[in-house]
N, C-alpha and C positions, 0 to 999 in steps of 0.2 A: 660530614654528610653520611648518614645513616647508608646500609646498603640491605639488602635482599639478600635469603638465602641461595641464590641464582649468583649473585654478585652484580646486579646491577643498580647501579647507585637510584635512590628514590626518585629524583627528580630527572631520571631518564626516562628511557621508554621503556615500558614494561608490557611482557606479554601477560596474560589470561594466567598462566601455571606462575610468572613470577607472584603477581598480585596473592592468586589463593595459597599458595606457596607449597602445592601440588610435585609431586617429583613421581607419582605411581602411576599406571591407566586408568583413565579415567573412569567414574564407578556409574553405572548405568542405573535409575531410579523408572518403577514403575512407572507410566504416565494413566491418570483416569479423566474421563470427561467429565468436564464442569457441564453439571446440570442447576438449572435453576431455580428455586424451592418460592413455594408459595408468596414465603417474605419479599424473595427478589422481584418478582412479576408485580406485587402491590405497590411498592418501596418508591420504583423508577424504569426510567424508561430504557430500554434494552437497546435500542437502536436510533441512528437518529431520524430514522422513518416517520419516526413513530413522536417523536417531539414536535412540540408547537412553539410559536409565542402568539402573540395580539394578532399577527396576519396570518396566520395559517402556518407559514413556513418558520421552519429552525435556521438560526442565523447566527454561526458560531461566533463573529463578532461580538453583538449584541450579547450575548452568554458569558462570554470572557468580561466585558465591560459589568453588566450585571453580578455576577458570581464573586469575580479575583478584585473589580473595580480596573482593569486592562483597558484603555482604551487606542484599538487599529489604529496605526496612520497606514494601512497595507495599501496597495498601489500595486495594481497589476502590470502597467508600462515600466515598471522594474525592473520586473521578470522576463518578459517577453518583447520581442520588437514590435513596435508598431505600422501596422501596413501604410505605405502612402497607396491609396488608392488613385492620385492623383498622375502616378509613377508614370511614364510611358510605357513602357513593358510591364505593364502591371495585370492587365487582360492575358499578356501570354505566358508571364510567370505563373495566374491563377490557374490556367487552363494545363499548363505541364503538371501544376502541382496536384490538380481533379484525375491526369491519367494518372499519375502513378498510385493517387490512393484508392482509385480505380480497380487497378494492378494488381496491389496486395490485398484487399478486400476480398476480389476476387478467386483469391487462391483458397484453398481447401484447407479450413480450418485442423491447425495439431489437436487442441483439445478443446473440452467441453468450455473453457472458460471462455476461449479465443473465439468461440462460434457465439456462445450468450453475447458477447459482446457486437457479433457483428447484424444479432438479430437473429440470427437462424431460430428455427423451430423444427428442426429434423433431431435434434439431438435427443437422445433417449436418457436424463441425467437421472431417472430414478433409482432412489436407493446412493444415491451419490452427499455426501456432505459436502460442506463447502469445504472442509479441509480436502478431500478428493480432488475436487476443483477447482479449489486457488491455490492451495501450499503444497500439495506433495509433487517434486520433481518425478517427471515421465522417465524410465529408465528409455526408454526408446528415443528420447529428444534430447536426453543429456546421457550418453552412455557410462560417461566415468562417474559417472552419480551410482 
């Protein structure tokens, strides 16, 4: 059994520094933003807003199936439970479950992403990227960040 300069045997667990086989601090690389050049805008579609098929809508199925030849057996009652509506406490479970999302809706959005989502339109996001507003952690919402 082969081992790592760390000494951990291959078909152990290995962290991140064993695999590169890193032992210094790590080395920090400029980061630049990808911009899009002419070719990419003609080439393909950027989002998938912006994709079609034969009905209007993009249907990542249908895509996998066409492209790779993939064809979904996906099945949402996998995933999730499915309601008996039938239930007897089924009207008072719906109704506890409408206040509390009630509740938190109702509370004062942390950031800009948390209010887009709840509809707001007080929020002022201009000048904002979506890295701004999806990916960079809030020093004020996560301190140890």
């Amino acid at each position: 059994m082969a081992n790592w300069s760390s000494g951990v045997p291959a078909s152990g667990f290995r962290t991140d520094t064993d695999i590169s086989g890193g032992t210094g601090p790590a080395r920090e690389r400029e980061l630049h933003r990808w911009e899009p050049t002419p070719d990419d805008v003609a080439s393909r579609t950027l989002g998938l807003e912006e994709g079609t098929s034969s009905s209007g809508a993009w249907d990542q199925f249908a895509e996998n199936e066409r492209l790779f030849g993939l064809k979904s057996n996906f099945d949402e009652n996998i995933y999730t439970t499915k309601l008996d509506k039938g239930h007897p406490l089924y009207q008072e479970r719906e109704a506890k479950a409408a206040k509390i999302a009630k509740e938190i809706e109702g509370q004062a959005a942390k950031s800009t992403h948390i209010a887009e989502e709840r509809g707001s339109t007080l929020v002022d996001d201009s000048g904002m990227d979506e890295e701004d507003k999806y990916v960079i952690m809030s020093t004020a919402l996560c301190p140890q960040y």
